[in-house]
mmCIF file of the protein (N, C-alpha, C, O) and its ligand, coordinates in Angstrom:
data_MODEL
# 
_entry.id   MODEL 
# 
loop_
_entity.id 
_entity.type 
_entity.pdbx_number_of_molecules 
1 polymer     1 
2 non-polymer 1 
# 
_entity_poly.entity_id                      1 
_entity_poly.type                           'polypeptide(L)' 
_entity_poly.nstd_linkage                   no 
_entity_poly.nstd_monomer                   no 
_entity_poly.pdbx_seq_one_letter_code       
;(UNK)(UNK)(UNK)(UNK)(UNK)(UNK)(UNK)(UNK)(UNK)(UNK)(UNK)(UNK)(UNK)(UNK)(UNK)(UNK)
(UNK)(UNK)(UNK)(UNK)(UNK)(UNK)(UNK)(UNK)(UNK)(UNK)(UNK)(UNK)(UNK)(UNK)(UNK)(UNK)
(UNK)(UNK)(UNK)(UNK)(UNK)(UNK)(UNK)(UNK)(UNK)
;
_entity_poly.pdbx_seq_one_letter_code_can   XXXXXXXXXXXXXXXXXXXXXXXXXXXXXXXXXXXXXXXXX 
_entity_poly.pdbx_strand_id                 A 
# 
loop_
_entity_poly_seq.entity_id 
_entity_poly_seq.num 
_entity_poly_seq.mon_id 
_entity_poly_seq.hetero 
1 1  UNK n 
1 2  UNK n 
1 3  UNK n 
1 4  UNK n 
1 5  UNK n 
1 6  UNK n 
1 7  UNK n 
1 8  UNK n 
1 9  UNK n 
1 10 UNK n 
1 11 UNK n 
1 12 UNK n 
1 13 UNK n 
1 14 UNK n 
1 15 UNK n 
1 16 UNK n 
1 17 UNK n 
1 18 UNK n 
1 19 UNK n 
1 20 UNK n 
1 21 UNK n 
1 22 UNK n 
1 23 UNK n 
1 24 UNK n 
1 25 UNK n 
1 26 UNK n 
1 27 UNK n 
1 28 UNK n 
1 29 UNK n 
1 30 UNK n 
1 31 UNK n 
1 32 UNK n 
1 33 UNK n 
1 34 UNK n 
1 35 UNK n 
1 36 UNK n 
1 37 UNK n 
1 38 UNK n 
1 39 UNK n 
1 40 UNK n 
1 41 UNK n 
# 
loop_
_struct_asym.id 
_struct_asym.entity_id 
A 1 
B 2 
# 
loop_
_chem_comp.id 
_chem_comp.type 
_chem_comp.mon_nstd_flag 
UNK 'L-peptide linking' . 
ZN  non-polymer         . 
# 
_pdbx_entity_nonpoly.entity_id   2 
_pdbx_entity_nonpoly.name        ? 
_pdbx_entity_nonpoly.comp_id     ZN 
# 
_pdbx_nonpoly_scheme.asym_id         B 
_pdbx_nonpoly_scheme.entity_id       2 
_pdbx_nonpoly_scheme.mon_id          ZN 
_pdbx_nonpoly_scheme.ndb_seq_num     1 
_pdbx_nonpoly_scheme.pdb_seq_num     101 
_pdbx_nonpoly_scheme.auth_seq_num    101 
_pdbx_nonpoly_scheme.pdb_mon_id      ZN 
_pdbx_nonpoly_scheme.auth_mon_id     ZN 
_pdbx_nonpoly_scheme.pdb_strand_id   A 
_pdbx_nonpoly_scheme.pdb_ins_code    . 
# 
loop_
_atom_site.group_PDB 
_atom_site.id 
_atom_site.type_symbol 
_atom_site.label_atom_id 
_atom_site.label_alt_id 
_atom_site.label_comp_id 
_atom_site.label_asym_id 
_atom_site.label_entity_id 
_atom_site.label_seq_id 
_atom_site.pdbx_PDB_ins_code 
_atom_site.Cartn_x 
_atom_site.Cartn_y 
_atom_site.Cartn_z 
_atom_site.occupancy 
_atom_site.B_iso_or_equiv 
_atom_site.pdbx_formal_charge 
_atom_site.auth_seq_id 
_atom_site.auth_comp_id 
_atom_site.auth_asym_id 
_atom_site.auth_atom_id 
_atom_site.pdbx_PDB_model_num 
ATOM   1   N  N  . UNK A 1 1  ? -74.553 15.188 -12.816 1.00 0.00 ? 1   UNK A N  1 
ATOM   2   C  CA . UNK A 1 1  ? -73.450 14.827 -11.918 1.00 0.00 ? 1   UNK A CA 1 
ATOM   3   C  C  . UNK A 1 1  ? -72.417 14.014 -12.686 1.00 0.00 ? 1   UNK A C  1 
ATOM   4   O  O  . UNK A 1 1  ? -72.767 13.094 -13.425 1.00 0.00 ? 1   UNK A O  1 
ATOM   5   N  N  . UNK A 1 2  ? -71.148 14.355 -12.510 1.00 0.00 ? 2   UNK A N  1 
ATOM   6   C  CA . UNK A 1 2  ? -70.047 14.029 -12.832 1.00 0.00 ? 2   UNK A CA 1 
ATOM   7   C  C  . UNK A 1 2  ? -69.218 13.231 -12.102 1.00 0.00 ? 2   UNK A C  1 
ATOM   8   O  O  . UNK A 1 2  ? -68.145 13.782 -11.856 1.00 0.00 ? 2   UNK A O  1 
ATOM   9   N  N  . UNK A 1 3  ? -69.326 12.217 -11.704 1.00 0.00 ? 3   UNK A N  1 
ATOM   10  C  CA . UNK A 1 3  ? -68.143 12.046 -10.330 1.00 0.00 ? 3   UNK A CA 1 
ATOM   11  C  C  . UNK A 1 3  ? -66.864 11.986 -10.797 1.00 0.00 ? 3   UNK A C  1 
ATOM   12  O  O  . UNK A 1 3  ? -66.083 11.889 -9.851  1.00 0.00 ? 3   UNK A O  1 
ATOM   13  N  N  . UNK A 1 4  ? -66.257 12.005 -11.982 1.00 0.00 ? 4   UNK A N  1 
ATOM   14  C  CA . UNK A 1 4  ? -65.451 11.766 -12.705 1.00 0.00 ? 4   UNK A CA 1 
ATOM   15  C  C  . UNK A 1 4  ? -64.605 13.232 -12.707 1.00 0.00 ? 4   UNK A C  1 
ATOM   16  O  O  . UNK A 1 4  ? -63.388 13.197 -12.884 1.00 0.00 ? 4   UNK A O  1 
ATOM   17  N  N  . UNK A 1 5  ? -65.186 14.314 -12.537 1.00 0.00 ? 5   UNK A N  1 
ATOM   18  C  CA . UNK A 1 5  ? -64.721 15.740 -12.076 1.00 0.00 ? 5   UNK A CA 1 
ATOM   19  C  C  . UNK A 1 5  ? -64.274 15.738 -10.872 1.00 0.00 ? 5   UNK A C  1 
ATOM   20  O  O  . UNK A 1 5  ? -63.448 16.563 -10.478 1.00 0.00 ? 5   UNK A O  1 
ATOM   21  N  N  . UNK A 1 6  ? -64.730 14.881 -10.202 1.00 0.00 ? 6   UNK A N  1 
ATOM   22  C  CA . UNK A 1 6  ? -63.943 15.283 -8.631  1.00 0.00 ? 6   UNK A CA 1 
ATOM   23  C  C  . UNK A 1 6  ? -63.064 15.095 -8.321  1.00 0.00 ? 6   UNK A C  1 
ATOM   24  O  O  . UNK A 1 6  ? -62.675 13.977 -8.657  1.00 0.00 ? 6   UNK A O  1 
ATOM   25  N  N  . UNK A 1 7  ? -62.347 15.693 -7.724  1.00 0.00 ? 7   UNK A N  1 
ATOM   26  C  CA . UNK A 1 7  ? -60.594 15.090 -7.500  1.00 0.00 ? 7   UNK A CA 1 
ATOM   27  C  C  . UNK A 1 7  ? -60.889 14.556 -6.022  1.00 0.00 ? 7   UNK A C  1 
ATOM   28  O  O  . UNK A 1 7  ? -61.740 14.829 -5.175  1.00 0.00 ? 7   UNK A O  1 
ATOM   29  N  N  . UNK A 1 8  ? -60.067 13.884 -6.074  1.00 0.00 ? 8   UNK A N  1 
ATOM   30  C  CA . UNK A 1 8  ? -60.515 12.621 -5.013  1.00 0.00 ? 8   UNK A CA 1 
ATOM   31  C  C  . UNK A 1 8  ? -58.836 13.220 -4.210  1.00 0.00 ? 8   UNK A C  1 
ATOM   32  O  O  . UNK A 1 8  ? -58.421 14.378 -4.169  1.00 0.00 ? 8   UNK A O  1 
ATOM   33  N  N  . UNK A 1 9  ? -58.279 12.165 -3.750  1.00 0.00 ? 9   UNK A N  1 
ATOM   34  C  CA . UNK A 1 9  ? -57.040 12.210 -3.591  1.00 0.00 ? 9   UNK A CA 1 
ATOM   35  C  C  . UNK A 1 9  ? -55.930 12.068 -4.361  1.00 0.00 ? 9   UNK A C  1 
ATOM   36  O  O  . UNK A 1 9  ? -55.731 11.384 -5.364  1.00 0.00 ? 9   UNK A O  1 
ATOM   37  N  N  . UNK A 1 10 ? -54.865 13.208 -3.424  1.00 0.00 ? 10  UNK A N  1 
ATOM   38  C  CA . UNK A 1 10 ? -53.097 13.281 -4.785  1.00 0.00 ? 10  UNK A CA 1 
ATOM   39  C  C  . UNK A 1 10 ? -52.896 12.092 -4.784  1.00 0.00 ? 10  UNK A C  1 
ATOM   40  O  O  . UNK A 1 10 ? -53.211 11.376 -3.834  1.00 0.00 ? 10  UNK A O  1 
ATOM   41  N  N  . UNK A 1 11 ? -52.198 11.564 -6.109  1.00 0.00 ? 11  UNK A N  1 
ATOM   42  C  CA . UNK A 1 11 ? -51.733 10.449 -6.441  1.00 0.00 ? 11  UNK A CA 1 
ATOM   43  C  C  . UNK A 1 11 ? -50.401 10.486 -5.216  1.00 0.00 ? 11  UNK A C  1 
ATOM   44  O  O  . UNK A 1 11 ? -49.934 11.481 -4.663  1.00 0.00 ? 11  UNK A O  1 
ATOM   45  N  N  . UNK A 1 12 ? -50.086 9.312  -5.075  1.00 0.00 ? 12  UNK A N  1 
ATOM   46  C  CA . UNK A 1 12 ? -48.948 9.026  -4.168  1.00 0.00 ? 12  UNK A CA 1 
ATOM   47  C  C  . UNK A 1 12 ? -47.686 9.107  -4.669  1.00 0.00 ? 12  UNK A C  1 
ATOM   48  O  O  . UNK A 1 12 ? -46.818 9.374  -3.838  1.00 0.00 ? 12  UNK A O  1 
ATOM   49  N  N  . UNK A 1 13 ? -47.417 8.985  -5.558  1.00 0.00 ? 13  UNK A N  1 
ATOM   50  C  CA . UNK A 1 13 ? -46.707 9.149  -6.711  1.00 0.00 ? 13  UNK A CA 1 
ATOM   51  C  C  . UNK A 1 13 ? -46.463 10.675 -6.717  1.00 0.00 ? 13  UNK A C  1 
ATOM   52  O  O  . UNK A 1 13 ? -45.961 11.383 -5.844  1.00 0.00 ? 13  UNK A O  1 
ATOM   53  N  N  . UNK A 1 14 ? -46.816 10.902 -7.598  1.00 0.00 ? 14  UNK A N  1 
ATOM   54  C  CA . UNK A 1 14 ? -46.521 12.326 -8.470  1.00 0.00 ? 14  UNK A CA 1 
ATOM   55  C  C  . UNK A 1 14 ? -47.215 13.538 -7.721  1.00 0.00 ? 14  UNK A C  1 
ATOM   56  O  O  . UNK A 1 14 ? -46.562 14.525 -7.384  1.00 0.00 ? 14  UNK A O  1 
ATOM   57  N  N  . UNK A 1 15 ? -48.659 13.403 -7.463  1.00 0.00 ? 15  UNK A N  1 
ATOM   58  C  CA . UNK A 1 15 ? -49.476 14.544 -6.485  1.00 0.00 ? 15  UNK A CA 1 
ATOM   59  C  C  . UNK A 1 15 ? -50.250 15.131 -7.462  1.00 0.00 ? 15  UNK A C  1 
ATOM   60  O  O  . UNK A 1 15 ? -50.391 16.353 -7.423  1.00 0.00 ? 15  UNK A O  1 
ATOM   61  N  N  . UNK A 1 16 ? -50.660 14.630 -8.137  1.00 0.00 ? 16  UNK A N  1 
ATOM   62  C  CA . UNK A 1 16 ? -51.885 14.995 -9.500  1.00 0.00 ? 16  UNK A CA 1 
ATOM   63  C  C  . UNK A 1 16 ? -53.251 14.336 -8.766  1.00 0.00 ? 16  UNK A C  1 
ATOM   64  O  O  . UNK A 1 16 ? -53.377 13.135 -8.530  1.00 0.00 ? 16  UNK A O  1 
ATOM   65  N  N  . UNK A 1 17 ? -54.292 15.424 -8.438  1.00 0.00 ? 17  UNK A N  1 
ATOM   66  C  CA . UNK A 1 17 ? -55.241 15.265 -8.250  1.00 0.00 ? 17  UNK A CA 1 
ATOM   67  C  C  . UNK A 1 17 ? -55.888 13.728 -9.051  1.00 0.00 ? 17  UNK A C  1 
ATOM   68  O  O  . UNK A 1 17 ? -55.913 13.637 -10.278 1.00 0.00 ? 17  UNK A O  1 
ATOM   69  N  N  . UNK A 1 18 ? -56.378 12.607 -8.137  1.00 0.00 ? 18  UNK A N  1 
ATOM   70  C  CA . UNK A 1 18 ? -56.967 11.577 -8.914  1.00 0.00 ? 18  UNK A CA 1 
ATOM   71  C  C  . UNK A 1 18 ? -57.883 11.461 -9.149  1.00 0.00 ? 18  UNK A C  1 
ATOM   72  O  O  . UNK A 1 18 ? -58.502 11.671 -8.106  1.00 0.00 ? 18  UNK A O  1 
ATOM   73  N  N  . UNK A 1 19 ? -58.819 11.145 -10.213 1.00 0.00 ? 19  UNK A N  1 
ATOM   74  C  CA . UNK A 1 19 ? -60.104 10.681 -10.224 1.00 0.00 ? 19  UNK A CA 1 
ATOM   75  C  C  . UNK A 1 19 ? -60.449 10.051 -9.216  1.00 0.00 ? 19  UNK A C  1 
ATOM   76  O  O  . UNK A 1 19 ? -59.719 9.586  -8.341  1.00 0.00 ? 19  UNK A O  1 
ATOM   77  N  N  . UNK A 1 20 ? -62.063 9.996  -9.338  1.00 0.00 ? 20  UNK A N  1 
ATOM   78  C  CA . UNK A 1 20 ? -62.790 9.208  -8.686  1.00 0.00 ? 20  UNK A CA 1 
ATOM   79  C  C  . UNK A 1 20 ? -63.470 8.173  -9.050  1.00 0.00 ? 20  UNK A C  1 
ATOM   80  O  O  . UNK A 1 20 ? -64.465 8.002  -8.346  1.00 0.00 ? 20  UNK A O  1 
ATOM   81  N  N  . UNK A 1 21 ? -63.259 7.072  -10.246 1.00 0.00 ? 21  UNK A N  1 
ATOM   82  C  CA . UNK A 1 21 ? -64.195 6.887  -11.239 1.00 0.00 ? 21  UNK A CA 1 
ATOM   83  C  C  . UNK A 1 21 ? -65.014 5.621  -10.228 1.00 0.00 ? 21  UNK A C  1 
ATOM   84  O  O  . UNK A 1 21 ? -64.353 4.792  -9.603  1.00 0.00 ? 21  UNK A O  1 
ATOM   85  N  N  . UNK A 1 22 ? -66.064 5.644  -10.212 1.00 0.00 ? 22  UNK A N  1 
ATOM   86  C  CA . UNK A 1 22 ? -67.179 4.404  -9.265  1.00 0.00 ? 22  UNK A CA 1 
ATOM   87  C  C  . UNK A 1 22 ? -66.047 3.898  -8.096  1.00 0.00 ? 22  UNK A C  1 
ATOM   88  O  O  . UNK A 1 22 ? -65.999 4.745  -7.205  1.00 0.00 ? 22  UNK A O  1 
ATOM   89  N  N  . UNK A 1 23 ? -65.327 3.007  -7.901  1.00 0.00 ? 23  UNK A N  1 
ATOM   90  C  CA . UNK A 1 23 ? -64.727 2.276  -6.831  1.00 0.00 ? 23  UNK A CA 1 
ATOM   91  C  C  . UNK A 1 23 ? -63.505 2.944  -7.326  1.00 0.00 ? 23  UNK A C  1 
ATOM   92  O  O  . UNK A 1 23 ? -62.896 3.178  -6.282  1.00 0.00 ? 23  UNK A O  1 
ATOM   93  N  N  . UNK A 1 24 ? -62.863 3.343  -8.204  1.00 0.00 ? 24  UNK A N  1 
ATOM   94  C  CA . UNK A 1 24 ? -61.552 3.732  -8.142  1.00 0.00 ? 24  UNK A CA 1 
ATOM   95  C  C  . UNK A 1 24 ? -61.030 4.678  -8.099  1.00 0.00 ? 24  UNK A C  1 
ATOM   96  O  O  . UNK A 1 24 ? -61.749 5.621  -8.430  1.00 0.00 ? 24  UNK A O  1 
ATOM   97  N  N  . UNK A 1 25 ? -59.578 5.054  -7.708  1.00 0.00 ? 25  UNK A N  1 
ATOM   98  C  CA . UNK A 1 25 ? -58.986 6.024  -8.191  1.00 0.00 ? 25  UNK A CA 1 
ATOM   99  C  C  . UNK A 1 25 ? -58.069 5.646  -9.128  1.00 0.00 ? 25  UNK A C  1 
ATOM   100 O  O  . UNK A 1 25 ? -57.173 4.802  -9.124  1.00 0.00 ? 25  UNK A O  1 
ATOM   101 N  N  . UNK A 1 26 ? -58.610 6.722  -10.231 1.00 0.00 ? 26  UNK A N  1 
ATOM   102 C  CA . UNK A 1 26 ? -57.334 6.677  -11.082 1.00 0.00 ? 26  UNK A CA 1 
ATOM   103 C  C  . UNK A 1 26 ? -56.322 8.109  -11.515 1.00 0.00 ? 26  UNK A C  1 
ATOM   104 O  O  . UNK A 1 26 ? -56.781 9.173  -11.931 1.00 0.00 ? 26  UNK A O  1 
ATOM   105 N  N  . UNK A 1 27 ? -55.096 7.852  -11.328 1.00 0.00 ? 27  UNK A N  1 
ATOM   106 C  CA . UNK A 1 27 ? -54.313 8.926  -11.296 1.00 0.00 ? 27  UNK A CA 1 
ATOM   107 C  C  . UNK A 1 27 ? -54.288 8.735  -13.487 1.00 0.00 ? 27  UNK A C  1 
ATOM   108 O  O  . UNK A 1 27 ? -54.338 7.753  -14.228 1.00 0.00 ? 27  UNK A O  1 
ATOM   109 N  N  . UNK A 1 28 ? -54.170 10.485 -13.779 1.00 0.00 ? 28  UNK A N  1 
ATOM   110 C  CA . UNK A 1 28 ? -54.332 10.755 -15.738 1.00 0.00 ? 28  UNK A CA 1 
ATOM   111 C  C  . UNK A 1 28 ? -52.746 10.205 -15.756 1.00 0.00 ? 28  UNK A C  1 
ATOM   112 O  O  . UNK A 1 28 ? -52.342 9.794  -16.844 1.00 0.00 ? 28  UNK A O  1 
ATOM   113 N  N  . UNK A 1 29 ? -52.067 10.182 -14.915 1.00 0.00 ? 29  UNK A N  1 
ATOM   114 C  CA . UNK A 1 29 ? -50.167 9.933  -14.778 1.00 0.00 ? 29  UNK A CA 1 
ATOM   115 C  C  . UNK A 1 29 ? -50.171 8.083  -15.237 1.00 0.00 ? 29  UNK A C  1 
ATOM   116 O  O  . UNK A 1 29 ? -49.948 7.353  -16.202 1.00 0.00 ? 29  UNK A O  1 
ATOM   117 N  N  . UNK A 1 30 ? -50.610 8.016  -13.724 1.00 0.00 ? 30  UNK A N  1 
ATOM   118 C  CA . UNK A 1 30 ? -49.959 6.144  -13.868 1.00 0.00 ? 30  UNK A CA 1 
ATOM   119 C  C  . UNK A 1 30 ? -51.237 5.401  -13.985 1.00 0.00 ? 30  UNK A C  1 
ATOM   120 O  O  . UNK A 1 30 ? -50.988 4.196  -14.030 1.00 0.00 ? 30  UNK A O  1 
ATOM   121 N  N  . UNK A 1 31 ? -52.709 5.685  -14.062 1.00 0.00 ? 31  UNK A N  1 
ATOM   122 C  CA . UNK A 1 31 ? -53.842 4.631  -14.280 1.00 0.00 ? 31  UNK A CA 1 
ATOM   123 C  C  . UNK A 1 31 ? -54.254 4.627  -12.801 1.00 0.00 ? 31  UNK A C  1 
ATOM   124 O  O  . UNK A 1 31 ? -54.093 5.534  -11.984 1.00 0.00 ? 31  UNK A O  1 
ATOM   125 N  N  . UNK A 1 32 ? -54.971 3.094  -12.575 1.00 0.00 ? 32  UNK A N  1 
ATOM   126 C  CA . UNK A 1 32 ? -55.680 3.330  -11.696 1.00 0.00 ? 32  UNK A CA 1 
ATOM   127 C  C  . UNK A 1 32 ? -54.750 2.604  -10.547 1.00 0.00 ? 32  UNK A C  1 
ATOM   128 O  O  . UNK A 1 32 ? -54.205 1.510  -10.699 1.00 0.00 ? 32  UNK A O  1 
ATOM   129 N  N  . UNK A 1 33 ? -54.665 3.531  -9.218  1.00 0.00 ? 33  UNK A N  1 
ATOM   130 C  CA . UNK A 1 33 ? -53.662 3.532  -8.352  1.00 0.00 ? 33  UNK A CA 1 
ATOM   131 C  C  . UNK A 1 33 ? -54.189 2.179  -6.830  1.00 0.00 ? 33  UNK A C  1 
ATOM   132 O  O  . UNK A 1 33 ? -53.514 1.367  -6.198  1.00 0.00 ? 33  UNK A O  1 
ATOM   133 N  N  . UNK A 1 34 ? -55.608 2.539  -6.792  1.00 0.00 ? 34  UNK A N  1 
ATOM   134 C  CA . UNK A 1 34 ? -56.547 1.989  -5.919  1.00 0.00 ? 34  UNK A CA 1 
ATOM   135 C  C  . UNK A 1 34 ? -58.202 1.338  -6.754  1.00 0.00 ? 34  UNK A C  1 
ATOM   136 O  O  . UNK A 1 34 ? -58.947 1.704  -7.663  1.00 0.00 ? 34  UNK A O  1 
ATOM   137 N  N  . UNK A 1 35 ? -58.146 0.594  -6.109  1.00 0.00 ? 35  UNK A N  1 
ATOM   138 C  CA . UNK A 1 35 ? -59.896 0.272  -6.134  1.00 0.00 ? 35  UNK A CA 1 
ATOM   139 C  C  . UNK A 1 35 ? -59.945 -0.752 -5.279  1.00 0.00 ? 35  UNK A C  1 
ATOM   140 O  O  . UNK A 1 35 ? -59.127 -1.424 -4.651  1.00 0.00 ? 35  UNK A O  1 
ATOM   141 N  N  . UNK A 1 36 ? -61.634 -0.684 -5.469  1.00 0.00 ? 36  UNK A N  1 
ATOM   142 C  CA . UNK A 1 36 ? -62.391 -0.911 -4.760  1.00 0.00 ? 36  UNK A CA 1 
ATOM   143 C  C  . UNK A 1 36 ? -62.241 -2.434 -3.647  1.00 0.00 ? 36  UNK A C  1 
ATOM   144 O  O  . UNK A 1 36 ? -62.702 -2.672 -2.530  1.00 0.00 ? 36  UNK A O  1 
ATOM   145 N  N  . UNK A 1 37 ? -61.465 -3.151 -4.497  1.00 0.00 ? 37  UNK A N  1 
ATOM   146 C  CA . UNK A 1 37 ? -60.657 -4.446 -3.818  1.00 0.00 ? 37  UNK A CA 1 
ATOM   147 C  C  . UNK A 1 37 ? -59.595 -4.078 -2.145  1.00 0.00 ? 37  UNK A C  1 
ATOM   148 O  O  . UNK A 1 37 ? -59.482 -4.862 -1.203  1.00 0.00 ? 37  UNK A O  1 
ATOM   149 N  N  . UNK A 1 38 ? -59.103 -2.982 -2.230  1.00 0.00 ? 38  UNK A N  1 
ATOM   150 C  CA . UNK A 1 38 ? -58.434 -2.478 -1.456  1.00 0.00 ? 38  UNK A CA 1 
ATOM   151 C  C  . UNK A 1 38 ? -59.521 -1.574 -0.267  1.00 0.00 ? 38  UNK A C  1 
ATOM   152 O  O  . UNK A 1 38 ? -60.336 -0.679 -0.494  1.00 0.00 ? 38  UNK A O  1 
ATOM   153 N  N  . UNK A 1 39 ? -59.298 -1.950 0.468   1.00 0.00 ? 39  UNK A N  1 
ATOM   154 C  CA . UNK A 1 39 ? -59.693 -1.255 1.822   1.00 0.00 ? 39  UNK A CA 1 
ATOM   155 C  C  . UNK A 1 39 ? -58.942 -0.106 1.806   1.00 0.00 ? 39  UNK A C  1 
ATOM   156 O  O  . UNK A 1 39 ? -57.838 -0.148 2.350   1.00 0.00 ? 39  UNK A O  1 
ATOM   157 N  N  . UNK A 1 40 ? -59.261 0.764  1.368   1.00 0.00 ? 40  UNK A N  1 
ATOM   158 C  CA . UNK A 1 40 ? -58.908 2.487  1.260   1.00 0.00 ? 40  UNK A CA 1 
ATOM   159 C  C  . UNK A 1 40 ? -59.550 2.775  0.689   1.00 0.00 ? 40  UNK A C  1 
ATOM   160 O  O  . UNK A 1 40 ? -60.025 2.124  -0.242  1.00 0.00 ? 40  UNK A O  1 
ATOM   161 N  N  . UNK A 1 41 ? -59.947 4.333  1.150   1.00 0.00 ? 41  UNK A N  1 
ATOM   162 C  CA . UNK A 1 41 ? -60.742 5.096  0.232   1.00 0.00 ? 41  UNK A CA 1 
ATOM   163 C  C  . UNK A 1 41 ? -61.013 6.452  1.283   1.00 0.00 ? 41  UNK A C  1 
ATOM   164 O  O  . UNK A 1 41 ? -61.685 7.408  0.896   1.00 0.00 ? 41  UNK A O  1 
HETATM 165 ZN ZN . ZN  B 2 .  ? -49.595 9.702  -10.486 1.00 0.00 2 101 ZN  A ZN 1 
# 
């Protein structure tokens, strides 16, 4: 298992599928957009 393959949600930004990496998302564009500090997901 990969979770790092999954596309999570489009960046808000641009719309490039984001990672999922453990608590975050990170968009390959601008870094990591969300985590785990933030109530979203
Ligand atoms: Zn982006």
């Amino acid at each position: 298992m990969d979770e790092g393959q999954r596309a999570g949600r489009p960046c808000p930004r641009c719309g490039t599928p984001m990672y999922h990496r453990h608590c975050k998302y990170v968009c390959p564009n601008h870094g990591v957009i969300y985590d785990c500090a933030d109530t979203f997901y």
